[in-house]
C-alpha positions as CSV (number, residue, x, y, z in Angstrom):
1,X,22.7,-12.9,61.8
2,X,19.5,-10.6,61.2
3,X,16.5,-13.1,61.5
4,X,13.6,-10.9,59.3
5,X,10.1,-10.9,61.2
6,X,7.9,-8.8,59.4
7,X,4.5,-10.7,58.3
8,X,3.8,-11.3,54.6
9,X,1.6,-8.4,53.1
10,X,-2.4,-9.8,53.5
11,X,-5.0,-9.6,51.3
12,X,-7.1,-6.0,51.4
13,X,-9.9,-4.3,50.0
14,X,-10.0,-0.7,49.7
15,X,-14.0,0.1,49.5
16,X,-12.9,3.2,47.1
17,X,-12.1,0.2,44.3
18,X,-14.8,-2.7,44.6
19,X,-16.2,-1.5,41.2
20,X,-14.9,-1.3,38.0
21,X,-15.5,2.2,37.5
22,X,-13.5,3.7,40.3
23,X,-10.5,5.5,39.2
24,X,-9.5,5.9,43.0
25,X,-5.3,6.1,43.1
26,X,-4.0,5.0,46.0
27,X,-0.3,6.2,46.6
28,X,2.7,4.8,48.8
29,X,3.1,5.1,52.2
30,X,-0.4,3.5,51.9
31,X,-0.1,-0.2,50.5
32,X,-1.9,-1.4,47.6
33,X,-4.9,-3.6,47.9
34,X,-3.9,-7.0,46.8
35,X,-5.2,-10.6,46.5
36,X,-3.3,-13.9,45.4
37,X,-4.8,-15.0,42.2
38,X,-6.3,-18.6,42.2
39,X,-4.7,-21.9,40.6
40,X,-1.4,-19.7,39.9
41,X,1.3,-19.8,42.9
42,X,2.9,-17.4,44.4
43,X,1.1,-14.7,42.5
44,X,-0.7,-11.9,43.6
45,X,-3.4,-9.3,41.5
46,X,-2.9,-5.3,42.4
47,X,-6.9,-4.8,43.1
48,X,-6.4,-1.1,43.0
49,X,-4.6,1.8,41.1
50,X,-1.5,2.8,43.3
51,X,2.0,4.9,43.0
52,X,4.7,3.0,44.3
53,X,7.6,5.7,45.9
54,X,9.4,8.0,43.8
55,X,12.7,8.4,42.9
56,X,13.9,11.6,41.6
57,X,10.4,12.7,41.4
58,X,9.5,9.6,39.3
59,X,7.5,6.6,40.1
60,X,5.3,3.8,38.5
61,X,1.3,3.6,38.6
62,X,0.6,0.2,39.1
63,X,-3.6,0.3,37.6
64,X,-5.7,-2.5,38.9
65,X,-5.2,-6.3,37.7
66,X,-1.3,-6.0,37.3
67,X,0.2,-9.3,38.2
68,X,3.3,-9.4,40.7
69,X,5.0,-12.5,42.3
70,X,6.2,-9.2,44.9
71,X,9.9,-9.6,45.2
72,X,11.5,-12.9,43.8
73,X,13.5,-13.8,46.7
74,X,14.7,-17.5,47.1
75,X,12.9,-19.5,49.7
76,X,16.6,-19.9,51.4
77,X,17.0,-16.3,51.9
78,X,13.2,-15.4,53.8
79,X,14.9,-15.8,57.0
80,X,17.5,-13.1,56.1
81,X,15.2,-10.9,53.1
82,X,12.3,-11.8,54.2
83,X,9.2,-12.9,52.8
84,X,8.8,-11.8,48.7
85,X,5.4,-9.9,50.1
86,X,6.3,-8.4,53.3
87,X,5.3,-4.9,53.9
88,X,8.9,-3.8,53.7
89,X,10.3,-4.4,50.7
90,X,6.8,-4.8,48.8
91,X,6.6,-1.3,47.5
92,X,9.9,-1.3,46.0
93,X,9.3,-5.3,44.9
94,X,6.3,-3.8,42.9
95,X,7.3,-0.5,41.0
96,X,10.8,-2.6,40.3
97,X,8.1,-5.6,38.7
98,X,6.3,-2.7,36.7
99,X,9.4,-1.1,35.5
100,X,10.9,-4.4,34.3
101,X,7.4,-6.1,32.7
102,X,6.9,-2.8,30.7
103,X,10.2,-1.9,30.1
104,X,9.5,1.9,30.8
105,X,13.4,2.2,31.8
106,X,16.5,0.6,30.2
107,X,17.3,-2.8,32.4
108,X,20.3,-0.5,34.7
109,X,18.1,2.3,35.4
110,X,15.1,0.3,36.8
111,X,17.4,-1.9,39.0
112,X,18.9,1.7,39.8
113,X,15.2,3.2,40.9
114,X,14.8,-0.3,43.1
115,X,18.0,0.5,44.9
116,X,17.3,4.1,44.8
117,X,13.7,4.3,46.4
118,X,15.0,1.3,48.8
119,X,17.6,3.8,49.8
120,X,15.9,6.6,50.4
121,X,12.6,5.0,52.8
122,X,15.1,3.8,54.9
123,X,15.7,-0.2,53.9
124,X,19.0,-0.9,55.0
125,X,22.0,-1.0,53.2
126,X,22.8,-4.7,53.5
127,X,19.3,-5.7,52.8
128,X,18.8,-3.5,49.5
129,X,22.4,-3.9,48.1
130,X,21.4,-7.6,48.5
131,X,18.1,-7.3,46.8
132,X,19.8,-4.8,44.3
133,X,23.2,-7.6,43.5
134,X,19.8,-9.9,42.9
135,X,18.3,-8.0,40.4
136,X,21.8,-7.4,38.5
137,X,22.6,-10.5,38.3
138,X,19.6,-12.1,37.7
139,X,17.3,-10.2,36.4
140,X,19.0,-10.4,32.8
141,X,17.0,-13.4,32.7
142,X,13.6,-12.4,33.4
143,X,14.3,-9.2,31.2
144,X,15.6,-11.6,27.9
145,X,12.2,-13.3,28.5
146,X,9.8,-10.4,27.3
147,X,8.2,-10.1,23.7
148,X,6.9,-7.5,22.2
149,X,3.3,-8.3,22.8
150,X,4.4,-9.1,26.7
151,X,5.6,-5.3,26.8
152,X,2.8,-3.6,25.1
153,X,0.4,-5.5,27.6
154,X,2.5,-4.8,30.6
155,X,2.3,-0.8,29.7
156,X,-1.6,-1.0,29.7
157,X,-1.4,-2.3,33.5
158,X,1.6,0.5,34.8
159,X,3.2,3.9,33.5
160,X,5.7,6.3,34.7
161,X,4.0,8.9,37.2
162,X,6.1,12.5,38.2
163,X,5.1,14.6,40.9
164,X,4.5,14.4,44.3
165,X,2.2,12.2,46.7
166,X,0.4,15.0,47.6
167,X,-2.6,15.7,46.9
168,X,-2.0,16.8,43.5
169,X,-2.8,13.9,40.7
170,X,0.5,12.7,39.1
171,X,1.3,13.6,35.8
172,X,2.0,10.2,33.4
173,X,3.7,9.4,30.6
């Protein structure tokens, strides 16, 4: 059995985004800066723009204050996932939690891009088909939950980027 060791993510601070006026994006492999939020479990604030990975030359811009539980993994499967923050699967965790909260894909195509970006930075396949099976079959449930004002508040915090990491800012829609 794979026993999963990575630490959880920890709170940082890039110095680019201590104010409110920075537009600073920070893009993937870099992590995002991110802090649990008080008196709410288990949830964690994005403290600074970021593009997750792409896919297909397509990835989400997560903009400061989006709200993420990281990936919902069962307490029963850390030891085998890992933890729903660790530095692993967080990336993926994140753009999949954008995608679904602002419903910039159809339901299939956002699990797709989770699996897809999983696949191609080199997650293994047991551990992303897992996560992926998760998402199908559970997700339905998260996605039935949304409203209309949910959605339209969800696509103020993150947006569809294309274009490289480069250098080069990404083009969004």
């Amino acid at each position: 059995m794979y026993i999963h060791t990575q630490q959880p993510a920890k709170p940082c601070r890039h110095t680019a985004c201590q104010c409110e006026l920075c537009d600073t994006v920070t893009r993937w492999p870099e992590m995002p800066a991110i802090t649990p939020v008080r008196d709410r479990a288990n949830t964690w604030t994005v403290d600074c723009h970021w593009v997750s990975p792409l896919y297909d030359n397509c990835g989400v811009m997560m903009h400061r204050g989006f709200m993420t539980d990281g990936a919902s993994i069962p307490r029963i499967a850390w030891r085998v996932i890992g933890h729903p923050m660790c530095t692993d699967i967080l990336p993926f965790a994140l753009g999949h939690d954008g995608l679904y909260a602002a419903e910039l894909l159809t339901r299939k195509e956002c699990d797709e891009w989770f699996l897809q970006t999983m696949a191609a930075n080199g997650i293994c396949w047991a551990k992303r088909n897992a996560m992926w099976s998760a998402v199908r079959t559970f997700g339905g449930y998260v996605w039935s939950k949304h409203t209309t004002a949910s959605i339209e508040a969800s696509r103020k915090m993150c947006n569809l980027v294309f274009g490289n990491l480069g250098t080069d800012a990404p083009k969004t829609i």
